[in-house]
C-alpha positions in Angstrom: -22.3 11.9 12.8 -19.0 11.7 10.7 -15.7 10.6 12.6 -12.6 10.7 11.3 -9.9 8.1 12.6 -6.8 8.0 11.6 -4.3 5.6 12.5 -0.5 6.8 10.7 1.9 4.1 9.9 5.5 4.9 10.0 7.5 1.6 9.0 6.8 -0.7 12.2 5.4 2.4 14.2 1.8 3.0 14.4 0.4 6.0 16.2 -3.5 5.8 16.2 -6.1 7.0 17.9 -5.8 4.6 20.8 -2.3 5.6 21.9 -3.3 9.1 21.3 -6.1 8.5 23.9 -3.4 6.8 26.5 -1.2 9.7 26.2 -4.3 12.0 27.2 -5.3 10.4 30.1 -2.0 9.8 31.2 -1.2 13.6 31.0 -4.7 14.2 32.4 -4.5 11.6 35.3 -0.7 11.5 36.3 -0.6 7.5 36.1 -0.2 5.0 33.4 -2.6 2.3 35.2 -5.3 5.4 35.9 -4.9 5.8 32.0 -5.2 2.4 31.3 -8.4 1.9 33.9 -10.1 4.5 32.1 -9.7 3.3 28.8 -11.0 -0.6 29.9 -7.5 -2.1 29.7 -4.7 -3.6 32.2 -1.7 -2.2 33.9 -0.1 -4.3 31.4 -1.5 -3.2 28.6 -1.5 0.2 29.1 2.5 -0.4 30.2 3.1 -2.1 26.8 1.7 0.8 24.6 3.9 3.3 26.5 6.8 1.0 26.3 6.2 0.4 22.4 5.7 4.1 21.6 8.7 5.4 23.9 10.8 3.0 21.6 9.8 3.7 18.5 10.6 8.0 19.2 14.2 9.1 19.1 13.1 10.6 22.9 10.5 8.8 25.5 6.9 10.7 25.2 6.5 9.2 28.7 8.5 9.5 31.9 7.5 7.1 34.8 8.4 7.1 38.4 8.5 3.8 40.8 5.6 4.1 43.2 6.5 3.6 46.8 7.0 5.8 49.7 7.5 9.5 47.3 4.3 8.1 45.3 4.7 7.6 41.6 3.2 8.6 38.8 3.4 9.3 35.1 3.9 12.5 32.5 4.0 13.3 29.9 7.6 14.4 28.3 7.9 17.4 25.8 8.6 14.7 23.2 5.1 13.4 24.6 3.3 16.5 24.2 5.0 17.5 20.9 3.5 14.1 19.4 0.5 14.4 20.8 -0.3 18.3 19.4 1.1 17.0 15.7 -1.6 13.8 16.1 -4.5 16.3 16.6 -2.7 18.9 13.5 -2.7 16.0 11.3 -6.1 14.6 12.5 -7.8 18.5 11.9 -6.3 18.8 9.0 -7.4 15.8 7.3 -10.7 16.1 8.3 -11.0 19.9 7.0 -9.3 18.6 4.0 -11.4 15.3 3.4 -14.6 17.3 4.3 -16.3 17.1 0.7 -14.9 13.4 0.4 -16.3 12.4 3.4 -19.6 14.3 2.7 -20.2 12.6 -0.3 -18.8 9.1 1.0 -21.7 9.9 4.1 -24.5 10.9 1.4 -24.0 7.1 -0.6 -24.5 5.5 2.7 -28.1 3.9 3.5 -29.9 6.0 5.6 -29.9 3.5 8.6 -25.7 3.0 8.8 -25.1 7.2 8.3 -26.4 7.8 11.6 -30.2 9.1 9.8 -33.3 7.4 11.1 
């Protein structure tokens, strides 16, 4: 099976497929440490890669709350959701647009690291 990754450089700002997948989960789950539990990584972690990406946009893609008696929790912002739908454009359209490339990249492969038997 062929996967295409893409990781997009902007100057010092990298939006990949990681923070892509933490964005998810925290619009899926409500919670930046859920998030970050799901994906194998800490609190911290998962804190640091919202804190780095809500710098690096002109608005936050993530709003947080304090937890405590009125809960807490996590969203996504409409900046949040706005980056998150132009990841997935540019990640379709490069694969549509890289499909021969990558077919024929796939086809020089040895059998056994394509994913053949």
């Amino acid at each position: 099976m062929t996967r295409l990754r893409l990781r997009i450089l902007f100057g010092s700002a990298m939006l990949g497929p990681g923070k892509a997948e933490l964005l998810e989960r925290i619009r899926d789950a409500g919670s930046i440490s859920a998030a970050g539990r799901g994906m194998g990584m800490s609190y911290k972690r998962a804190w640091s890669l919202v804190e780095e990406m809500n710098a690096a946009f002109t608005e936050p893609l993530v709003l947080s709350a304090r937890g405590g008696a009125g809960g807490g929790g996590a969203h996504l912002s409409p900046a949040g959701e706005a980056v998150l739908t132009h990841y997935h454009a540019v990640e379709d359209a490069a694969a549509t647009g890289g499909a021969a490339h990558l077919a024929a990249l796939q086809a020089m492969l040895r059998p056994d690291m394509a994913g053949g038997k």
